[in-house]
C-alpha positions, -999 to +999 in steps of 0.1 A: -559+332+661-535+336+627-553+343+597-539+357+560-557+379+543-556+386+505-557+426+494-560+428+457-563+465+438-568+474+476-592+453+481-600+427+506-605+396+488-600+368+509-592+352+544-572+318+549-568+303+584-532+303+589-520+272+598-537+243+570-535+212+594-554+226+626-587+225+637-600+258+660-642+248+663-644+286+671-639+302+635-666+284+624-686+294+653-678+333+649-673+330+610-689+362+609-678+385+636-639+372+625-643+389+589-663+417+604-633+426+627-605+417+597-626+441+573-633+469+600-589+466+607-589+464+569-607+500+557-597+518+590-557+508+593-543+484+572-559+502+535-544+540+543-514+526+552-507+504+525-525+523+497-495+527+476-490+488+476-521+476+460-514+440+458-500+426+488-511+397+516-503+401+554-507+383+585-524+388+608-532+379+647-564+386+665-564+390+697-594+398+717-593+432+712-570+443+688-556+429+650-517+424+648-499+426+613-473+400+617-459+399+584-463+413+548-457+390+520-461+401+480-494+393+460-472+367+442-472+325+444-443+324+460-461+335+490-484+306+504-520+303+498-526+281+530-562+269+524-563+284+489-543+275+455-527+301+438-539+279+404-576+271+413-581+302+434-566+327+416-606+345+407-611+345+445-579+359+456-579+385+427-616+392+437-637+377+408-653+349+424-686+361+408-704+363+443-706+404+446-683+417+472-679+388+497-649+380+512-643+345+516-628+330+548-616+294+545-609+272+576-605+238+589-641+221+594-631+191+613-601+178+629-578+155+611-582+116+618-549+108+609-522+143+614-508+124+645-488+097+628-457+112+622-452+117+663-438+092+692-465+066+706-467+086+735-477+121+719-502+100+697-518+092+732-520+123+739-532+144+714-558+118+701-573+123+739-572+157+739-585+165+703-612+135+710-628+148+743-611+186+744-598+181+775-567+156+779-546+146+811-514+131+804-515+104+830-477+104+841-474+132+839-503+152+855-505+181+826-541+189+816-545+207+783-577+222+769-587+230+734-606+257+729 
């Protein structure tokens, strides 16, 4: 899973699902153990490394058992927000929400009705059957996919 996290005076002050369009039903389920894992890779690696920077927002991948930085960006809005905006966000992602210490992760909550349009009738088919019963067989084909 891609995530972007927000560092502010060296501080974690956010985390943004990566990509704004897709639907992953397991960050919601391990909401908790996702930040837990981002914060422990946080305070342990990513802070003593990057102490000098202060302001900065990096991606990262999580893999089961380790964190991957996969780019840094700077703490400015040319960088994207992804689930944030740098206008009506700006208290969280400076870390003034108002809600103590939290960090808040944002992510899709349900899967798009409509984000298929724009493809061929034929990958319409087959993503609305996959993304509707999580398991999809492209009949001429034979390929099964599975979302987890």
């Amino acid at each position: 899973m891609n995530f972007r996290a927000f560092v502010y005076n060296n501080t974690l002050t956010a985390v943004t699902q990566h990509d704004d369009i897709l639907y992953v039903p397991n960050i919601a389920r391990f909401k908790k153990t996702i930040l837990s894992k981002i914060q422990y890779f946080f305070d342990n690696d990513l802070k003593p490394a990057m102490e000098k920077e202060g302001n900065y927002i990096v991606d990262l991948f999580l893999a089961p058992n380790k964190i991957f930085v996969t780019e840094l960006h700077p703490f400015h809005q040319s960088t994207g927000a992804c689930l944030f905006t740098w206008q009506q966000s700006q208290k969280v992602l400076m870390g003034g929400s108002g809600n103590d210490t939290a960090v808040e992760l944002r992510h899709i909550h349900t899967p798009f009705k409509k984000c298929f349009t724009g493809l061929l009738p034929h990958w319409q088919t087959v993503c609305e059957t996959v993304t509707q019963n999580k398991r999809g067989e492209d009949e001429s084909t034979g390929n099964k996919c599975v979302i987890l």
